[in-house]
C-alpha positions in Angstrom: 20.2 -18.5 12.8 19.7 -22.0 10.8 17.7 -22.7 7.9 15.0 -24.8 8.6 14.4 -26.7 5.3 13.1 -25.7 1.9 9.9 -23.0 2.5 6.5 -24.4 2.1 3.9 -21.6 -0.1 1.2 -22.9 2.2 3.2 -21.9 5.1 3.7 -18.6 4.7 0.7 -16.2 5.2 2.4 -12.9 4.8 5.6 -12.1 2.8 7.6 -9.3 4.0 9.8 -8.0 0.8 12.8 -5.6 2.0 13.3 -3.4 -1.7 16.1 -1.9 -2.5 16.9 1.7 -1.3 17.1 3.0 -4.8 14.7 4.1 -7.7 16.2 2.2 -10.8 16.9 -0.9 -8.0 13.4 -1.4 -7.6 12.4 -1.6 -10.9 14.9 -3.9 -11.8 13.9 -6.2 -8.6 10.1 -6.5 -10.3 10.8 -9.8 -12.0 11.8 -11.2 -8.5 8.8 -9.5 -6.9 6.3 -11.3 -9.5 7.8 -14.6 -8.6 7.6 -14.5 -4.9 4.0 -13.2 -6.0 2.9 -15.7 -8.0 4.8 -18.9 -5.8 3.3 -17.2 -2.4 0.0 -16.8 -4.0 -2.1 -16.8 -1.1 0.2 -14.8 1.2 -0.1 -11.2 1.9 2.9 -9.4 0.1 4.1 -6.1 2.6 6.7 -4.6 0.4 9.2 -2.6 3.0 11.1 0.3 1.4 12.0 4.0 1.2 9.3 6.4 0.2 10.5 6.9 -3.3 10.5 3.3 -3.7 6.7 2.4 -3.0 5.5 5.3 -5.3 7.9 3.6 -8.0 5.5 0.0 -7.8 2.4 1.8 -7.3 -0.4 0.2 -9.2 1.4 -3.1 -10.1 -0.4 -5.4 -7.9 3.0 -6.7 -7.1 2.4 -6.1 -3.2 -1.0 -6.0 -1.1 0.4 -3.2 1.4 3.4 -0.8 1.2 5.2 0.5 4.5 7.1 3.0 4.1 10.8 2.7 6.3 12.0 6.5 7.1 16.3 7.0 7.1 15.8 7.9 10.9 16.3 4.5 13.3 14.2 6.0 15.5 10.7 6.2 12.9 12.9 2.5 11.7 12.3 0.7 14.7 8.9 2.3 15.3 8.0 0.7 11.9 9.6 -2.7 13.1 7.5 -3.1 15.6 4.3 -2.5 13.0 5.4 -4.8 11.5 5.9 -7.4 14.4 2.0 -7.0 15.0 1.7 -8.8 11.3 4.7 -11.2 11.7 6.0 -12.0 8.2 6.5 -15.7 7.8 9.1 -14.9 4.8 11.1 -11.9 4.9 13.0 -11.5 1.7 16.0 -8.8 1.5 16.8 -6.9 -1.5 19.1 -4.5 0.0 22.3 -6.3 1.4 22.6 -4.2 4.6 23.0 -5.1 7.9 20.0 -2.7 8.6 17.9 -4.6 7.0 18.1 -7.6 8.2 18.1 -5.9 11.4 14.7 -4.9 11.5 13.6 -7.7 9.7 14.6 -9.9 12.8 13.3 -7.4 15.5 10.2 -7.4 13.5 9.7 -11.4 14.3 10.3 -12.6 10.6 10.0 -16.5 11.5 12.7 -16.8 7.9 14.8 -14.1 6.7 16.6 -14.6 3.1 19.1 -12.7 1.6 22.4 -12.2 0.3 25.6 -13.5 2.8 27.3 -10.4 3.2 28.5 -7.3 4.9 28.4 -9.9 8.5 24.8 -10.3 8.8 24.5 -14.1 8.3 23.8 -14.9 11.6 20.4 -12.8 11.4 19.3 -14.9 8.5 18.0 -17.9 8.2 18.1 -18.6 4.5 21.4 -17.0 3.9 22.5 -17.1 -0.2 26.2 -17.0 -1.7 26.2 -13.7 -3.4 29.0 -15.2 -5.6 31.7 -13.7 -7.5 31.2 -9.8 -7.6 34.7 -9.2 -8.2 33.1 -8.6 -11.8 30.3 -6.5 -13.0 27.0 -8.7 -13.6 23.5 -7.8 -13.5 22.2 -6.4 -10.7 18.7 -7.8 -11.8 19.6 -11.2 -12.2 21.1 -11.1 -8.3 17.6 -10.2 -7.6 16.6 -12.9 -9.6 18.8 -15.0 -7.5 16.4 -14.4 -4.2 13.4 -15.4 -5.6 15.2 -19.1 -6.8 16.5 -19.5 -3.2 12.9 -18.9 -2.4 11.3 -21.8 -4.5 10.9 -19.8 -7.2 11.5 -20.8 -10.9 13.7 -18.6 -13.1 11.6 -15.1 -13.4 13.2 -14.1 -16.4 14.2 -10.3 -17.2 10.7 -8.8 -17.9 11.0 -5.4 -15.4 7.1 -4.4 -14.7 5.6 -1.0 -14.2 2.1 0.8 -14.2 1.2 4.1 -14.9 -2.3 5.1 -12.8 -4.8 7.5 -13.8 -4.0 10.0 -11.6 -0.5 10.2 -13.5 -1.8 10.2 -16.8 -4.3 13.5 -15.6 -1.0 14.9 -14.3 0.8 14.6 -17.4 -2.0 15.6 -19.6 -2.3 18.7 -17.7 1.1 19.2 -18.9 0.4 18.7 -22.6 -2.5 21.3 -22.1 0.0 24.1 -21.3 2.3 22.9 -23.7 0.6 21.6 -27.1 4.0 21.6 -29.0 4.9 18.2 -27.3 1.6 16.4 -29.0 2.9 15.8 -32.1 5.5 13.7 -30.2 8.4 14.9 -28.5 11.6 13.3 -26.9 12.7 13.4 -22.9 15.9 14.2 -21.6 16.4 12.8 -18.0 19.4 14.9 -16.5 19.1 13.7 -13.2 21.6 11.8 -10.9 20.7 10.7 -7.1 24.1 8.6 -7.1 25.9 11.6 -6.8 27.4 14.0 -9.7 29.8 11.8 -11.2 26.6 10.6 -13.1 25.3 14.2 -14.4 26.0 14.7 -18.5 26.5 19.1 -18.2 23.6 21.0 -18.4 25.1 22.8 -21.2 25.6 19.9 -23.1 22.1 18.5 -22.5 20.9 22.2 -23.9 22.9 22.2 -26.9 21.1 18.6 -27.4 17.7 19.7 -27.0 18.5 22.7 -29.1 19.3 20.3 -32.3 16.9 17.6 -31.7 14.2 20.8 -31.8 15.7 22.5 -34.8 15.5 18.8 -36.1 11.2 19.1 -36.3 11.0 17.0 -32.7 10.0 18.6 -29.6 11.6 18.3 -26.3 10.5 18.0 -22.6 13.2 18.1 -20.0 12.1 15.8 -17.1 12.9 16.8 -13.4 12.2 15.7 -9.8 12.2 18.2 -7.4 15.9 18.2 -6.9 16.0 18.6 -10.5 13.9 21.6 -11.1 16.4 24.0 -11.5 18.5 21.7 -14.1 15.2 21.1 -16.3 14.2 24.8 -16.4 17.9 26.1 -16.9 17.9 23.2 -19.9 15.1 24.8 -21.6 16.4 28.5 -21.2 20.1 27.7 -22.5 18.2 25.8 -25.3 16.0 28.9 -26.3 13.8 27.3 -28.2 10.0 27.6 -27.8 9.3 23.7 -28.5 12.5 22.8 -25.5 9.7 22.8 -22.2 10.3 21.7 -18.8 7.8 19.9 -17.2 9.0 21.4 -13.6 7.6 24.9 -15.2 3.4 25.5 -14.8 1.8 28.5 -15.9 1.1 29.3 -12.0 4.7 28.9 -11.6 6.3 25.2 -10.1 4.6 22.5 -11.3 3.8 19.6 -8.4 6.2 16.5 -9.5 6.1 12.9 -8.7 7.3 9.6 -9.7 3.6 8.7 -11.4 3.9 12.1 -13.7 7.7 10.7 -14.5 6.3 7.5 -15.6 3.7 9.0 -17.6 6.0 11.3 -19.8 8.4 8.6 -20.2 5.3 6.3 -21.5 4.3 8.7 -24.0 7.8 10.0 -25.3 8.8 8.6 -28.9 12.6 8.3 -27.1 14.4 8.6 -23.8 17.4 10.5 -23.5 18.8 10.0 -19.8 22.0 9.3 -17.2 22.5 6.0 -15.6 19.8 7.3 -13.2 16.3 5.8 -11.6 14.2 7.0 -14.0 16.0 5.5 -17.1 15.0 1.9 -16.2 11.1 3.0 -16.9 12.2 3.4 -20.8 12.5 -0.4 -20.9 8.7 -1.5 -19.4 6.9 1.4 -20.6 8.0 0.5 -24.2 9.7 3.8 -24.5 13.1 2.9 -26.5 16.0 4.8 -24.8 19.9 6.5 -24.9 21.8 6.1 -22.0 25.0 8.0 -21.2 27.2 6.2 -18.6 30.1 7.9 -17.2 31.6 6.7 -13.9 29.4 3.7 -13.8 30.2 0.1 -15.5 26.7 -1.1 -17.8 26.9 -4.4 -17.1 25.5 -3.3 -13.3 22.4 -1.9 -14.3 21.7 -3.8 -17.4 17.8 -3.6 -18.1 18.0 -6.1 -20.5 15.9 -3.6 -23.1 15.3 -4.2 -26.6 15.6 -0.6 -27.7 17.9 0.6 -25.7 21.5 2.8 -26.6 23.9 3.0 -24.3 26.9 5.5 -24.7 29.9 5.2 -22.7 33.4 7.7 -23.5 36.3 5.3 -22.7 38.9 6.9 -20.3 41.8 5.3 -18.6 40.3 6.1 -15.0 37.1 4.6 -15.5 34.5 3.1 -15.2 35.6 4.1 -11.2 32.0 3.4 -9.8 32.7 6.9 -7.5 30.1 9.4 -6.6 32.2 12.2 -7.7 35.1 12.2 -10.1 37.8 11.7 -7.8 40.4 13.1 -10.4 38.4 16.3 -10.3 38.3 16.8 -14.3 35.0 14.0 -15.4 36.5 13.6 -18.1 34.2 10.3 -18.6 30.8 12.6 -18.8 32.4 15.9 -20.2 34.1 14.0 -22.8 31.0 12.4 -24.2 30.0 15.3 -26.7 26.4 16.2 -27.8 27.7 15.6 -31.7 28.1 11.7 -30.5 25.1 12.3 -28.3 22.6 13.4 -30.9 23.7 11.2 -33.9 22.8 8.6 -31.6 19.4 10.0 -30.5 18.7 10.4 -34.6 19.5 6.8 -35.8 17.5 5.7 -32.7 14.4 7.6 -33.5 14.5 6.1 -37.4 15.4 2.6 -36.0 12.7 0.3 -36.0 11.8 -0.9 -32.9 13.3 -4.3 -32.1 10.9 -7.0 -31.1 11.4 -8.6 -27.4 9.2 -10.1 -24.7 6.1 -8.9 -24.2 6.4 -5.9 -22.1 4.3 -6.2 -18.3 4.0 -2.4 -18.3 0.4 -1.5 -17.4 -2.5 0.9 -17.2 -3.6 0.4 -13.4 -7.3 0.7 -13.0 
C-alpha cells in the first residue's frame, strides 16, 4: 500500500484508533488519543481494543464508540466486518502487530498508520520509522509519535483519565464497610499481568502494610480479580485491623472493576504499586506514587509524573525485560526489601507535592 499525501481533517469522517493490548499502554497512549481528537474534530472516534482497555478510557470523551476486539480470530474477524459497515477513513495503530493492521485492512480502513515493523508495511498506508529501539525510551512519546505522523502537533505528556459516578458509589461502598481508611489511607497495588517477574512477594508487601499501619496510616490492598487472593492474603499476613482489602465484602467477594480501581487510587494520600496497569492512574488522578521495578527497564514506561518514586535493586542480570526470572532466584524483586521500601513510602507521604501540568483527570458526568 502507498501513502497518498498528507491527511485532510475534513476528509476523514470516522477515525478508527487500534489501542494498545495492555492496561498501563492505554493510558499512556491518552495524550495521542486527545490529539487525533481535537485535529479530527468532527470525525467520529471508534477506539478498537481489548475489553480491559475500553473500561480503562471510559468517561474521557476521548472516543465516541468503543468496540471491544475478543483474543479469538474468529469473534476478530466477526468484529472486522462491524467495522467494515462504518468504514474508518483513518485507522491509527497503537499496537505494532501484524494483527492489527490486519483487521484494520479487512475492515476497509481507506489509510492505515502505524509503526513499520514486525513486516506489516505493505498493509499500511502511512507507515512510520519506529526509530532506534535498540535503547529504552518512552513508550508514551512513541505514541506521541502517531498522532504527529497524523497532522498532529506535539501532544505533550499530560496522560488523561476519569473516574464516573458509578465508580465513586462503588468505592464508597467500600469506605462504608471499612471507615478506618477515611481518615486517609495508602494503596498497595501487588499486581502483575506481564507475568511474575513483576510481582514484589506477598510477604514483603505484608510486612509493608504492617509498618505503614503501626505508622498511624491505614492501608487498602487493591486487587483485580486475578488478584483477590494476593490482596486478602496481604491483609491476613499483615494482621492488623486498619490493613483491608478491597476484594473482601461483608457478603463475602466484593464485585471488582477497573472504575472501582480508579476510584481508590483517586482518593488514596499515596500509591504503593509494581510496574503494572494500574500504577499509571497515580499520575492523572493526582495520586503521588512508589514504584518498584524489577525485571523491567523505567525508562519504558515512564509516566512523566511529578510525584512519583521509583525503586529499582540493581543486579547484574537485569533489567532482562523477561516474564519470569529466567535465572530462577528474582533476585531484582526479592532483593528490594520492605526497610528501603517503606523509608521511601514515609519521605513521600511528608514530601510536598511537586507542582507539574495541570492534571486532565476528570469527574465524568
Amino acid at each position: 500500500m502507498i501513502a497518498r499525501g498528507p491527511l485532510d481533517p475534513t476528509n476523514v469522517r470516522t477515525l478508527a484508533a487500534f489501542l494498545p493490548n495492555w492496561v498501563g499502554d492505554a493510558v499512556m497512549a491518552t495524550p495521542a488519543l486527545r490529539a487525533l481528537r481535537e485535529r479530527f474534530a468532527d470525525a467520529r472516534v471508534v477506539a478498537v481494543c481489548r475489553p480491559p482497555v475500553g473500561d480503562v478510557l471510559a468517561g474521557t470523551g476521548l472516543a465516541n464508540e468503543i468496540v471491544s476486539l475478543p483474543k479469538s480470530k474468529r469473534a476478530a474477524w466477526r468484529v472486522s466486518r462491524s467495522l467494515r459497515r462504518n468504514r474508518a477513513d483513518l485507522a491509527v495503530l497503537f499496537p505494532n502487530s501484524l494483527r492489527a493492521a490486519a483487521i484494520a485492512r479487512v475492515a476497509g480502513a481507506r489509510r492505515t498508520l502505524g509503526f513499520d515493523r514486525d513486516g506489516r508495511r505493505w498493509l499500511l498506508t502511512d507507515p512510520v520509522s519506529i526509530g532506534d529501539r535498540s535503547r529504552p525510551s518512552p513508550t508514551l512519546l512513541s505514541y506521541n509519535k502517531l498522532a504527529k505522523a497524523a497532522g498532529c502537533g506535539d501532544p505533550g505528556t499530560r496522560t488523561e483519565l476519569a473516574v464516573q459516578p458509578a465508580d465513586e458509589a462503588a468505592f464508597q461502598a467500600v469506605l462504608s464497610e471499612n471507615p478506618v481508611l477515611r481518615d486517609g489511607f495508602v494503596a498497595l497495588n501487588p499486581g502483575g499481568a506481564f507475568g511474575a517477574a513483576k510481582h514484589w512477594p506477598t510477604a514483603h508487601f505484608a510486612d509493608l502494610a504492617r509498618r505503614i499501619a503501626a505508622d498511624g496510616r491505614a492501608v487498602l490492598a487493591l486487587c483485580g480479580p486475578s488478584e483477590r487472593a494476593i490482596a486478602a492474603e496481604i491483609a491476613a499476613l499483615a494482621d492488623d485491623p486498619r490493613v483491608v482489602s478491597v476484594g473482601t465484602s461483608r457478603d463475602g467477594d466484593r464485585k471488582l472493576s477497573i472504575g472501582l480501581t480508579k476510584a481508590a487510587v483517586r482518593a488514596a494520600d499515596l500509591l504503593v504499586t509494581t510496574d503494572s496497569g494500574p500504577r499509571h492512574f497515580a499520575g492523572p488522578l493526582g495520586t503521588p506514587a512508589v514504584t518498584l521495578f524489577g525485571p523491567t527497564h523505567i525508562a519504558w514506561s515512564e509516566t512523566f509524573h511529578a510525584n512519583a518514586t521509583h525503586l529499582q535493586l540493581p543486579v547484574d542480570c537485569g533489567p532482562c525485560q523477561q516474564r519470569t526470572c529466567p535465572l530462577g532466584h528474582h533476585k531484582c524483586m526479592q532483593d528490594l526489601s520492605p526497610d528501603r521500601v517503606f523509608a521511601a513510602v514515609r519521605e513521600a507521604l511528608s514530601a510536598p507535592a511537586v507542582a507539574s501540568e495541570p492534571t486532565l483527570a476528570r469527574r465524568a458526568a
